[in-house]
PyMOL Python script that loads the backbone (N, CA, C, O; Angstrom):
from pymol import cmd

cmd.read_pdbstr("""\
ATOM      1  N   UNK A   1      -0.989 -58.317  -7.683  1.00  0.00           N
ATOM      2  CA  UNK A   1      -1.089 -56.974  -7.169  1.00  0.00           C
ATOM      3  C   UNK A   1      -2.542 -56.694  -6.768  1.00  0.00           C
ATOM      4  O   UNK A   1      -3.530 -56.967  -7.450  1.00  0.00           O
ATOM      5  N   UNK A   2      -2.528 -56.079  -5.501  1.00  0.00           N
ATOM      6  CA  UNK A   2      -4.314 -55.945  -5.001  1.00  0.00           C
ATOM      7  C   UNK A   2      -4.912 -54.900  -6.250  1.00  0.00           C
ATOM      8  O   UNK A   2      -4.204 -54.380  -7.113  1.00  0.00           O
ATOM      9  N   UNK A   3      -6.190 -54.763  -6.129  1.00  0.00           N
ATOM     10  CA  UNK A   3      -6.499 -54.060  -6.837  1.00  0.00           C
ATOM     11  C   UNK A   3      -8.031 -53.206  -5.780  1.00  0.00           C
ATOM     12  O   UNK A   3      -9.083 -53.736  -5.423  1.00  0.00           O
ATOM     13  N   UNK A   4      -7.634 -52.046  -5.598  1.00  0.00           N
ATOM     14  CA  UNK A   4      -8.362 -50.843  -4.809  1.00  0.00           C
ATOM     15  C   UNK A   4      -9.372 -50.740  -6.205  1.00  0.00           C
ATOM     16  O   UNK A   4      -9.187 -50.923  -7.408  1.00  0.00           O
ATOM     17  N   UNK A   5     -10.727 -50.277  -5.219  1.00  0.00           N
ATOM     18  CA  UNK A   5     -11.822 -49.752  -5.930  1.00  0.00           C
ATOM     19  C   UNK A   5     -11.962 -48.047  -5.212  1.00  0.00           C
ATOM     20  O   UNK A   5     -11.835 -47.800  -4.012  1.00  0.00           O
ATOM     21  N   UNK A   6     -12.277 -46.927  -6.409  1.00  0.00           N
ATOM     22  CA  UNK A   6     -12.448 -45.750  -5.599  1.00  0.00           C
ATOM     23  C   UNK A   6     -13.866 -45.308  -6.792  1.00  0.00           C
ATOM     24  O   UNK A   6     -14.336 -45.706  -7.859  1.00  0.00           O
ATOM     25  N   UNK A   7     -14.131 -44.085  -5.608  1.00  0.00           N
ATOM     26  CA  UNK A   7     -15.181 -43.315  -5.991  1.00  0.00           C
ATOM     27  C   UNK A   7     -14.889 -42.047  -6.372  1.00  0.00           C
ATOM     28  O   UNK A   7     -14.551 -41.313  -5.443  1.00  0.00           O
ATOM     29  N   UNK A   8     -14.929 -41.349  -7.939  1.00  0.00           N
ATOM     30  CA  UNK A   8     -14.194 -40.304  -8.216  1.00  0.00           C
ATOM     31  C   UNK A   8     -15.441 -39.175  -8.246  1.00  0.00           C
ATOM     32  O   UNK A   8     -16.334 -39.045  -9.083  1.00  0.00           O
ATOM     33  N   UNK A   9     -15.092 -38.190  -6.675  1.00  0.00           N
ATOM     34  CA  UNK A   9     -16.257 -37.171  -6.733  1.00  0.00           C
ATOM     35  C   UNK A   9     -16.764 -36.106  -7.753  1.00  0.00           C
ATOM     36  O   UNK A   9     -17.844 -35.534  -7.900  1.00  0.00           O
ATOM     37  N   UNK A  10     -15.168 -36.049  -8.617  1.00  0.00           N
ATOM     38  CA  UNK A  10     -15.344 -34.762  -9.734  1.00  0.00           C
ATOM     39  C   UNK A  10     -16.010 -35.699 -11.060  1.00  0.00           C
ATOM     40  O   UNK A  10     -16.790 -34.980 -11.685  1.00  0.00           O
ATOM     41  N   UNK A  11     -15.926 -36.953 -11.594  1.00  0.00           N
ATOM     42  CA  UNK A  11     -16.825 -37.326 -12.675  1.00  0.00           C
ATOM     43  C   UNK A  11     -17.946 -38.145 -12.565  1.00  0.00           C
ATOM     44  O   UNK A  11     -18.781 -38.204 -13.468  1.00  0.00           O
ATOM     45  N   UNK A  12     -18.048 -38.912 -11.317  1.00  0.00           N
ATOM     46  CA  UNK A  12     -18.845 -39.435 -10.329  1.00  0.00           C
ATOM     47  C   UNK A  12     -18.906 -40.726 -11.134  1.00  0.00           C
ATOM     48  O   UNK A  12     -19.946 -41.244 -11.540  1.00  0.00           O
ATOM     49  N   UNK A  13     -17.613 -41.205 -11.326  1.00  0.00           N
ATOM     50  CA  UNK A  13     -17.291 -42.742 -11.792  1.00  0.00           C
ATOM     51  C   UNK A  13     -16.882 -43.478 -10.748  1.00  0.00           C
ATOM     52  O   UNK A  13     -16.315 -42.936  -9.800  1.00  0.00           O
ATOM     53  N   UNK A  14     -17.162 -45.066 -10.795  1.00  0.00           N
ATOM     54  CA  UNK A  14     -16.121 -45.945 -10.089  1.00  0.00           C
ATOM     55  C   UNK A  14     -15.129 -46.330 -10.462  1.00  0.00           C
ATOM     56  O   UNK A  14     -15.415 -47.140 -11.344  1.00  0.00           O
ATOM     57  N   UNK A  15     -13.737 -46.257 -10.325  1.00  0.00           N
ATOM     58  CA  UNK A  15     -12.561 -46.489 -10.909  1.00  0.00           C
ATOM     59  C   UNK A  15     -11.837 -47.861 -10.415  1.00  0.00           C
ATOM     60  O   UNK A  15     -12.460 -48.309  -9.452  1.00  0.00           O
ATOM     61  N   UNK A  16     -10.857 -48.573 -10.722  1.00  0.00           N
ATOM     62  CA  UNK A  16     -10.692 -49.831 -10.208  1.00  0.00           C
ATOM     63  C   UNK A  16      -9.117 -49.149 -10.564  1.00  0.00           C
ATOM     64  O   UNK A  16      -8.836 -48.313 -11.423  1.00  0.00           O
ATOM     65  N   UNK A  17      -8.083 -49.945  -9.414  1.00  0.00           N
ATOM     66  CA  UNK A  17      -6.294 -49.442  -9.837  1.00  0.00           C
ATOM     67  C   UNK A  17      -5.939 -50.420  -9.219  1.00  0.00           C
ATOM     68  O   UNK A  17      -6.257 -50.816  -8.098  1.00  0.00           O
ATOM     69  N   UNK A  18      -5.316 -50.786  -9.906  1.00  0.00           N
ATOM     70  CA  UNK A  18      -3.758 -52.157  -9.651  1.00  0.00           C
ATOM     71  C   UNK A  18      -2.839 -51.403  -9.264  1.00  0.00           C
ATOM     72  O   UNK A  18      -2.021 -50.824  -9.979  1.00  0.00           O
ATOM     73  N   UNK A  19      -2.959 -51.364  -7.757  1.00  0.00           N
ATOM     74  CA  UNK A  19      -1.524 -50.698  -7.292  1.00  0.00           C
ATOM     75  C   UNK A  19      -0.755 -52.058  -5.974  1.00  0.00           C
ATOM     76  O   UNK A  19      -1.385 -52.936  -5.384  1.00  0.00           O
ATOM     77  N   UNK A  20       0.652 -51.767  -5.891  1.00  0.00           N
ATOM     78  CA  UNK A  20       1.252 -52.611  -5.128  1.00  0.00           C
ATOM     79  C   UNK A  20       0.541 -51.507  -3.449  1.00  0.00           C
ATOM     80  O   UNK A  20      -0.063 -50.463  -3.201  1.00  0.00           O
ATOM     81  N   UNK A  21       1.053 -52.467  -2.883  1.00  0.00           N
ATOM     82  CA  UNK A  21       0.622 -51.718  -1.458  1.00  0.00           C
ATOM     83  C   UNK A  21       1.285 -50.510  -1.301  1.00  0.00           C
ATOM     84  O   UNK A  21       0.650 -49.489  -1.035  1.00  0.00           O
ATOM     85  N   UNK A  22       3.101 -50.509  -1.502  1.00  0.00           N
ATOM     86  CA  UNK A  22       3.472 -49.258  -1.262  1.00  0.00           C
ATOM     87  C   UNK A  22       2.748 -48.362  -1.964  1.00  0.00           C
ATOM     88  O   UNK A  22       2.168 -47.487  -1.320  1.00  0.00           O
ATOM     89  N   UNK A  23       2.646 -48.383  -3.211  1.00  0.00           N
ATOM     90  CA  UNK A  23       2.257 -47.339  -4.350  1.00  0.00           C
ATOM     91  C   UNK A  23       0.751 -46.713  -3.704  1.00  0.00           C
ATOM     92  O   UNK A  23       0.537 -45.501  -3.670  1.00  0.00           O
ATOM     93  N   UNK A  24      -0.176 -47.675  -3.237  1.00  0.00           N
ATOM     94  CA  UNK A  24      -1.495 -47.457  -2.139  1.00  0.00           C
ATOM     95  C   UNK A  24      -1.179 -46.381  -0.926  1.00  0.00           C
ATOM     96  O   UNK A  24      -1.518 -45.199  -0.862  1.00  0.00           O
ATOM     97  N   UNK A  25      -0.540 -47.044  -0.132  1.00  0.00           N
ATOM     98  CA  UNK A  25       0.137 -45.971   1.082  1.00  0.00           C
ATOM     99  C   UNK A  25       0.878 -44.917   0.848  1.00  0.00           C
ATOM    100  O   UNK A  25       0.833 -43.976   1.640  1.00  0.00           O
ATOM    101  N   UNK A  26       1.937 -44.861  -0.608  1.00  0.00           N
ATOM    102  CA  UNK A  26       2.591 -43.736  -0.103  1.00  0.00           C
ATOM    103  C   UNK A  26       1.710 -42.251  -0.673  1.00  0.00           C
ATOM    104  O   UNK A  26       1.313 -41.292  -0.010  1.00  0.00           O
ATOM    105  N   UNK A  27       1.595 -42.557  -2.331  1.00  0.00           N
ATOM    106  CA  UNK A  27       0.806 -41.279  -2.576  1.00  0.00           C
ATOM    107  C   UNK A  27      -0.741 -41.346  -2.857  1.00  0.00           C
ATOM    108  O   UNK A  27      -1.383 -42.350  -3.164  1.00  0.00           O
ATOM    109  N   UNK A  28      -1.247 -39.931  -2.669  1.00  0.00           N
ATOM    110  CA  UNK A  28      -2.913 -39.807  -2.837  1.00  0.00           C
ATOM    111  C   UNK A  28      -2.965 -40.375  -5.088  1.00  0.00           C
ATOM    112  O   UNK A  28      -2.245 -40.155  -6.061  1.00  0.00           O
ATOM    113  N   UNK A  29      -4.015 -40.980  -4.870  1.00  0.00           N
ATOM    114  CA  UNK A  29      -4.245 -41.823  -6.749  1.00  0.00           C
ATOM    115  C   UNK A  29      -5.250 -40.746  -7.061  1.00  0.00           C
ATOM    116  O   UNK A  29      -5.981 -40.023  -6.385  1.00  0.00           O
ATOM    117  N   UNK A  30      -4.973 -40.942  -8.534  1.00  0.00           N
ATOM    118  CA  UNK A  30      -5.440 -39.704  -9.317  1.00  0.00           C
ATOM    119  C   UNK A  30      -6.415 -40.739  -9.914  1.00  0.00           C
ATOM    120  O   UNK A  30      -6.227 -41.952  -9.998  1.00  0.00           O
ATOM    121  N   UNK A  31      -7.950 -39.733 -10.480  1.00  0.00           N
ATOM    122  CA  UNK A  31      -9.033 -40.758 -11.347  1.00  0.00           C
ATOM    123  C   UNK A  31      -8.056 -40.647 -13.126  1.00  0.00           C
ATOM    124  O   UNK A  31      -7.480 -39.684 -13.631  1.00  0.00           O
ATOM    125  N   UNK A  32      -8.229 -41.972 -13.603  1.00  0.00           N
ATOM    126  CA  UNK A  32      -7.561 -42.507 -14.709  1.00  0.00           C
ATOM    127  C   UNK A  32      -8.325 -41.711 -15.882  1.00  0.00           C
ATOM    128  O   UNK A  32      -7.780 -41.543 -16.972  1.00  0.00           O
ATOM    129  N   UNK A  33      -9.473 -41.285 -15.630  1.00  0.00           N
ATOM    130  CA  UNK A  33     -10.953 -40.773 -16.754  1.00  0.00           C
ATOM    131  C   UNK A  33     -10.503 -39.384 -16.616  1.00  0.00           C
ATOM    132  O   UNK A  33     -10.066 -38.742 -17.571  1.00  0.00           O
ATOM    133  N   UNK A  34     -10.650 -38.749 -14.976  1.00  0.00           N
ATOM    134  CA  UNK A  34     -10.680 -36.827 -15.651  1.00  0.00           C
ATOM    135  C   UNK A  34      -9.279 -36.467 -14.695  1.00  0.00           C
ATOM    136  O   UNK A  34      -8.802 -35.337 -14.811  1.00  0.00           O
ATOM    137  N   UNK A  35      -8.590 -37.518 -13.688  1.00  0.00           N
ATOM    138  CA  UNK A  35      -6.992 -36.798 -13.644  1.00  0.00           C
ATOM    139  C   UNK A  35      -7.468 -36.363 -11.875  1.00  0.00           C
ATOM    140  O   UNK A  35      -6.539 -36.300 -11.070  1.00  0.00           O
ATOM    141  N   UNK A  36      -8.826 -36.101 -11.400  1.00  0.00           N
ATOM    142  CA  UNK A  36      -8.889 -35.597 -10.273  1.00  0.00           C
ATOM    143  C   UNK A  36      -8.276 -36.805  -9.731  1.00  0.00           C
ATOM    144  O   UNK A  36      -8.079 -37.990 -10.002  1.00  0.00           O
ATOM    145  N   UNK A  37      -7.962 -35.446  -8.346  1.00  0.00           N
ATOM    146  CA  UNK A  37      -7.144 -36.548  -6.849  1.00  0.00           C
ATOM    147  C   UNK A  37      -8.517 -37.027  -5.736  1.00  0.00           C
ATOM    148  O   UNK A  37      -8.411 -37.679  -4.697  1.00  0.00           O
ATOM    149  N   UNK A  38      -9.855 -36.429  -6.395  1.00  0.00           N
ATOM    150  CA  UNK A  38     -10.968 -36.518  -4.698  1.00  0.00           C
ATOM    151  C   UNK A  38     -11.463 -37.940  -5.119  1.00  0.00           C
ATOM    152  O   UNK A  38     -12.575 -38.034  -5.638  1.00  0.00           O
ATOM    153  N   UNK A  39     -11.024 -38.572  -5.007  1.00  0.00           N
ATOM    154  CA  UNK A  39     -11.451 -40.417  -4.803  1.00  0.00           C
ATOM    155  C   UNK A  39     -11.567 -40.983  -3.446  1.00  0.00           C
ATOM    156  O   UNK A  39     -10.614 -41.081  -2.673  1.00  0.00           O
ATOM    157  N   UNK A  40     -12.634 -41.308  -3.220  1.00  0.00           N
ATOM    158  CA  UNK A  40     -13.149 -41.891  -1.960  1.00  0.00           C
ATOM    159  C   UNK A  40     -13.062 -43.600  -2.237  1.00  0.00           C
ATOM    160  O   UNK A  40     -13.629 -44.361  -3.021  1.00  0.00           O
ATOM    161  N   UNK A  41     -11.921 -43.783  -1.036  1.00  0.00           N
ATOM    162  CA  UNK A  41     -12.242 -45.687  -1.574  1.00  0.00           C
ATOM    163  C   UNK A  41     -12.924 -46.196  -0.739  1.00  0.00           C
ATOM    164  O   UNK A  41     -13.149 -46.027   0.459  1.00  0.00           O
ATOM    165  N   UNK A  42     -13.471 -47.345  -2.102  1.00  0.00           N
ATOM    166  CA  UNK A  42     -14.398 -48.197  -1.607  1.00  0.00           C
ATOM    167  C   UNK A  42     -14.065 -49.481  -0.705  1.00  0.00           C
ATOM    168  O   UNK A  42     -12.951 -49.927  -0.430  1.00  0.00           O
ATOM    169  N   UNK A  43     -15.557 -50.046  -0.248  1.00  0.00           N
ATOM    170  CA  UNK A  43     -15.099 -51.283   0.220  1.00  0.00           C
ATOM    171  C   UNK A  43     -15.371 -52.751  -0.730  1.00  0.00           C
ATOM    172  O   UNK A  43     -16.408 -53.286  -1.120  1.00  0.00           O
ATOM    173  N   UNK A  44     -14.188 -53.037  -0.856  1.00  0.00           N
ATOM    174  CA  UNK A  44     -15.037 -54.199  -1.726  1.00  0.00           C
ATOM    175  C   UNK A  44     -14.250 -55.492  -1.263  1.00  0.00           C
ATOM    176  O   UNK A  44     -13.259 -55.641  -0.548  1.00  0.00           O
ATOM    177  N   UNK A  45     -15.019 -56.310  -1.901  1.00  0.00           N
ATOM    178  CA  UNK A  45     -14.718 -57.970  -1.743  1.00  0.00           C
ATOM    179  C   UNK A  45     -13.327 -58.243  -2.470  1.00  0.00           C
ATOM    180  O   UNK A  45     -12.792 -57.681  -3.426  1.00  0.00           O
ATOM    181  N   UNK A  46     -12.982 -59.188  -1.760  1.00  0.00           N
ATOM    182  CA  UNK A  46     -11.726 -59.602  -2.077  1.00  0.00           C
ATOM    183  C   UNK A  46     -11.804 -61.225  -2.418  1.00  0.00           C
ATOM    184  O   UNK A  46     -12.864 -61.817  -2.214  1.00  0.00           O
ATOM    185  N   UNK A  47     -10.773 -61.849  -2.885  1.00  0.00           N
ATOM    186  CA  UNK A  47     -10.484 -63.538  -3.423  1.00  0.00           C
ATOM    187  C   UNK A  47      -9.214 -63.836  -2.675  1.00  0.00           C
ATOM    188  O   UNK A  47      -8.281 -63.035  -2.705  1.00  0.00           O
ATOM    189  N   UNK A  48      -9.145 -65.076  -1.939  1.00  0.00           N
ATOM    190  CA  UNK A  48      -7.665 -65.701  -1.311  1.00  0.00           C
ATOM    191  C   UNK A  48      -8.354 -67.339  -1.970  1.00  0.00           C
ATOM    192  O   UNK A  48      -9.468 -67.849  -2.086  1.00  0.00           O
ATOM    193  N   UNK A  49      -6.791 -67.746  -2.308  1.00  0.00           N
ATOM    194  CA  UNK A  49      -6.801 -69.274  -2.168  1.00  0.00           C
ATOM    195  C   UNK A  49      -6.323 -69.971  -1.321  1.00  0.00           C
ATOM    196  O   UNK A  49      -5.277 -69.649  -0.757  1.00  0.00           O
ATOM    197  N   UNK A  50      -6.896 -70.938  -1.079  1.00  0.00           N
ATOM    198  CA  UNK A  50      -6.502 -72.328  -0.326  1.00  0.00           C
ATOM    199  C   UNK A  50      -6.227 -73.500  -0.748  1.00  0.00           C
ATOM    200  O   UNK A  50      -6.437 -74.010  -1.848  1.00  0.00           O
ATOM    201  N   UNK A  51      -5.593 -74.035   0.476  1.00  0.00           N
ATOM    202  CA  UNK A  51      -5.515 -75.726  -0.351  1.00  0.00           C
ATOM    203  C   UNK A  51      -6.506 -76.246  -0.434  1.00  0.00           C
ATOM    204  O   UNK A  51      -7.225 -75.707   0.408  1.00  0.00           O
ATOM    205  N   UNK A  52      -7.240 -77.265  -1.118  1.00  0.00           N
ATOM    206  CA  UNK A  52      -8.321 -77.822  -1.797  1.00  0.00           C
ATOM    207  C   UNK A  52      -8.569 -78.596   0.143  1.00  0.00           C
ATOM    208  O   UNK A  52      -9.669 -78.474   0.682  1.00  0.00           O
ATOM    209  N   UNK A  53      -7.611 -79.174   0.744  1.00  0.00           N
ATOM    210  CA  UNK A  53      -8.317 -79.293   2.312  1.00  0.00           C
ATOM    211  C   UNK A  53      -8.750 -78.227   3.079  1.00  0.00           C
ATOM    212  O   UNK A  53      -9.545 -78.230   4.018  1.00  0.00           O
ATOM    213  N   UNK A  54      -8.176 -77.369   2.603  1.00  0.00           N
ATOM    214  CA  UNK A  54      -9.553 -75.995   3.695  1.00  0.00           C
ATOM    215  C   UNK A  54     -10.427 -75.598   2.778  1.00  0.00           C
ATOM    216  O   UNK A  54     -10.849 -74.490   3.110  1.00  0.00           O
ATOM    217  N   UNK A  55     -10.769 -75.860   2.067  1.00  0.00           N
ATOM    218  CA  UNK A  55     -12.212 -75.079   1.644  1.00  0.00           C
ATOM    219  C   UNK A  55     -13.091 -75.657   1.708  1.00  0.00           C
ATOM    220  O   UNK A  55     -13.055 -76.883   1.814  1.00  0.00           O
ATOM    221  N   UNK A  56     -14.482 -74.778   1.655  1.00  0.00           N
ATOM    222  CA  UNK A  56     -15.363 -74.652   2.982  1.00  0.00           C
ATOM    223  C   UNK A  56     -16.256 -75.814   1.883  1.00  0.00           C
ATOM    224  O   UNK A  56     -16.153 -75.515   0.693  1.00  0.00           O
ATOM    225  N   UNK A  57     -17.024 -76.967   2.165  1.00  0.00           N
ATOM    226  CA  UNK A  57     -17.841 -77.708   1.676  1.00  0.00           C
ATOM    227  C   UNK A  57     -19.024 -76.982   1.274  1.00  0.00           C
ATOM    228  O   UNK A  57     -19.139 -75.828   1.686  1.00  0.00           O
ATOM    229  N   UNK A  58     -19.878 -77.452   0.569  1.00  0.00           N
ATOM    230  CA  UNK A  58     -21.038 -76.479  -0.492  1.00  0.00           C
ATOM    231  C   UNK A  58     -22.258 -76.457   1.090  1.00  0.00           C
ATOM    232  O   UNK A  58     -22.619 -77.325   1.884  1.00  0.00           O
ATOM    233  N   UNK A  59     -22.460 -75.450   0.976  1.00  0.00           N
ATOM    234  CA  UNK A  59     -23.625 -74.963   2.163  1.00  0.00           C
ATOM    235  C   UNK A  59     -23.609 -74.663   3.491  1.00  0.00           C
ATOM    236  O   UNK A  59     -24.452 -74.675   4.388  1.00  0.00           O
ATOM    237  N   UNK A  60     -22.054 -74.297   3.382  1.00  0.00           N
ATOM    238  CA  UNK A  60     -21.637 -73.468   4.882  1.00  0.00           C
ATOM    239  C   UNK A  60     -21.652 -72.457   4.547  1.00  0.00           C
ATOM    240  O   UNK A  60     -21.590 -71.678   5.498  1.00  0.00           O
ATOM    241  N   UNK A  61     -21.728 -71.791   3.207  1.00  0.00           N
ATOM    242  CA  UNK A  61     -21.781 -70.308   3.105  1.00  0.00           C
ATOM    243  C   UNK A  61     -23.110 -69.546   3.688  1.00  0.00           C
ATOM    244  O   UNK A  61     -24.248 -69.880   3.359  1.00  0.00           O
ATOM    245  N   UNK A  62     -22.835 -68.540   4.544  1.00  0.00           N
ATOM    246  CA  UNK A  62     -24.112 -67.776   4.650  1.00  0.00           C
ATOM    247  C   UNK A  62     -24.324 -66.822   3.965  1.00  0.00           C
ATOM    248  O   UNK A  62     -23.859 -66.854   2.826  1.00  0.00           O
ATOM    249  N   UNK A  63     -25.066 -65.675   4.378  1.00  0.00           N
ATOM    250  CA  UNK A  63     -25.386 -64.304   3.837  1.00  0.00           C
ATOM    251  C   UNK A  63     -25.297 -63.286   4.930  1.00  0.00           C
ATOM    252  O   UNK A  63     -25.755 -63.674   6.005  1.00  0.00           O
ATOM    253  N   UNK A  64     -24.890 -62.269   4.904  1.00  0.00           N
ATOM    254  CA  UNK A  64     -24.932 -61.352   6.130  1.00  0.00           C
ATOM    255  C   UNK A  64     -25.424 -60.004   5.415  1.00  0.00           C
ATOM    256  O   UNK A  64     -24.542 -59.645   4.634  1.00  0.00           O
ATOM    257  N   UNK A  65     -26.352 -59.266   5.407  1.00  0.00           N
ATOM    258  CA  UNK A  65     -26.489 -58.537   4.511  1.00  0.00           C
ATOM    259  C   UNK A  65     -25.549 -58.111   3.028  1.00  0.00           C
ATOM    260  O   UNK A  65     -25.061 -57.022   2.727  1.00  0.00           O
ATOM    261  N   UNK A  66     -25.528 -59.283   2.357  1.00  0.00           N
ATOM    262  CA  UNK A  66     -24.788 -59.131   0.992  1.00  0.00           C
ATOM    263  C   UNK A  66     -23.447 -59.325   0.931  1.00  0.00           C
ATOM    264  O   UNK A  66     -22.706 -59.395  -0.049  1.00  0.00           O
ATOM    265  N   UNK A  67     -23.211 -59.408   2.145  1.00  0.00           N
ATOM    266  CA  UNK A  67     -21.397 -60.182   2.557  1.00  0.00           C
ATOM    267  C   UNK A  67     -21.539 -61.760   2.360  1.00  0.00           C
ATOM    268  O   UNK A  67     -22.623 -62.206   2.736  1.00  0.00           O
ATOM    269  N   UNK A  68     -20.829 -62.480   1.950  1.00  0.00           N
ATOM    270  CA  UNK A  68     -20.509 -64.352   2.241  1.00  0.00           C
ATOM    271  C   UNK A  68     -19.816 -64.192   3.874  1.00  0.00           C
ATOM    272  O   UNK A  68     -19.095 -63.259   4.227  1.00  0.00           O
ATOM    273  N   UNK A  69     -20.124 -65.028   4.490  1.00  0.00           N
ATOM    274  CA  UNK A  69     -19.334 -65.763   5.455  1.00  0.00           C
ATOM    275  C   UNK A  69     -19.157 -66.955   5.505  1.00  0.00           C
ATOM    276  O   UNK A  69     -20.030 -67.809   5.347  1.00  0.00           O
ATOM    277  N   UNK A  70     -17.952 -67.148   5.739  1.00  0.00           N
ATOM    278  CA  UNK A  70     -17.780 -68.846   5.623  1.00  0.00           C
ATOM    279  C   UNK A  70     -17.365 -69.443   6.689  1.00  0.00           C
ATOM    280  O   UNK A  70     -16.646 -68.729   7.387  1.00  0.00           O
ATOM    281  N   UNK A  71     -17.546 -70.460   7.065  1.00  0.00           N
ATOM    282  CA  UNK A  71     -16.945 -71.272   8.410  1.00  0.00           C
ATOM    283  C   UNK A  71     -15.850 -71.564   7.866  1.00  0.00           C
ATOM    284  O   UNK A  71     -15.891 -71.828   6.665  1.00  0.00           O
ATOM    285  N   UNK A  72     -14.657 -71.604   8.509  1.00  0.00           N
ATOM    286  CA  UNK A  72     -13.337 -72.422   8.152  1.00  0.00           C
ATOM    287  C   UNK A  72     -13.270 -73.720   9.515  1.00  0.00           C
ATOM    288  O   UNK A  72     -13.289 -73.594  10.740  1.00  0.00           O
ATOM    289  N   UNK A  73     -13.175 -75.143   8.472  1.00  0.00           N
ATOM    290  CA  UNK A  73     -13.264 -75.688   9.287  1.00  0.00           C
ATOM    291  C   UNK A  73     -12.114 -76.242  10.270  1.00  0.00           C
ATOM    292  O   UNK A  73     -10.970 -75.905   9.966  1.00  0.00           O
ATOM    293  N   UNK A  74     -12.280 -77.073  11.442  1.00  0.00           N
ATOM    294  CA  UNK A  74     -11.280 -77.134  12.601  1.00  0.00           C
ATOM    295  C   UNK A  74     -10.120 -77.330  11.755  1.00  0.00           C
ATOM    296  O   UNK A  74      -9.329 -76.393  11.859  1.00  0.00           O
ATOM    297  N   UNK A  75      -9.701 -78.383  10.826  1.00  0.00           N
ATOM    298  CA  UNK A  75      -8.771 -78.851  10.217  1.00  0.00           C
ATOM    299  C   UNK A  75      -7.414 -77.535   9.778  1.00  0.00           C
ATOM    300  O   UNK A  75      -6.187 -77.516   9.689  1.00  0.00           O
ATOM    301  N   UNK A  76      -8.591 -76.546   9.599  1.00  0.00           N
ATOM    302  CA  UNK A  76      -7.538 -75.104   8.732  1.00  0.00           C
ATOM    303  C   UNK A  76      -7.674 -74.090   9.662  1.00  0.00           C
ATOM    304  O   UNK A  76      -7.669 -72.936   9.234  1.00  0.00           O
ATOM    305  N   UNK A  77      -7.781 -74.264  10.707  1.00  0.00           N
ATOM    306  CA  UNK A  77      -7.488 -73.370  11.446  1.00  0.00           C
ATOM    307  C   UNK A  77      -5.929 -73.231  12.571  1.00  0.00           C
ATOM    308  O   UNK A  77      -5.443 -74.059  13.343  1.00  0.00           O
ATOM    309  N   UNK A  78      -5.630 -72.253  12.326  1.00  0.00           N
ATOM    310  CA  UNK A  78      -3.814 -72.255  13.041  1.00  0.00           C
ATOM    311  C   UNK A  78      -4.203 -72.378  14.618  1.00  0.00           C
ATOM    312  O   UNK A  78      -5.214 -71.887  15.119  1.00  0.00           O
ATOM    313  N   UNK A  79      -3.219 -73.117  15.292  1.00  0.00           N
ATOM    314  CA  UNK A  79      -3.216 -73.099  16.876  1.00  0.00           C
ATOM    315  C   UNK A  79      -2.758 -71.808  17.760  1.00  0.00           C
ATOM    316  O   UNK A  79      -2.780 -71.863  18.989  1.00  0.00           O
TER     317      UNK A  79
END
""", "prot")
cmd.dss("prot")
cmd.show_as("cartoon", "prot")
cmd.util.cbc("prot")
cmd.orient("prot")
């Protein structure tokens, strides 16, 4: 299950929620600490796996201001 990061304006915590996607789209999420609905979500990093042939060899990773980018190489890429 993804897990959304928000910003809760009434206790001025970061909150983290395991919601399925519908549960994301259909209703506004309440903060888990004081119950408010004004949560601003964040952007955050995410994790996918691959098969051990697409992943990226040690020192193709870059930096983009505090983002990773990775090359995926020709082999794992779809036509």
């Amino acid at each position: 299950m993804p897990r959304y990061e928000y910003h809760c304006e009434a206790c001025n915590r970061k909150v983290t929620l395991r919601l399925s996607v519908t549960q994301h789209e259909k209703a506004r999420q309440a903060c888990p600490k004081c119950g408010s609905k004004k949560l601003t979500q964040l952007i955050s990093s995410f994790l996918t796996q691959t098969s051990a042939r697409c992943r990226v060899p040690d020192g193709h990773a870059t930096s983009l201001r505090g983002a990773e980018t990775f090359v995926v190489p020709s082999r794992c890429r779809r036509a």
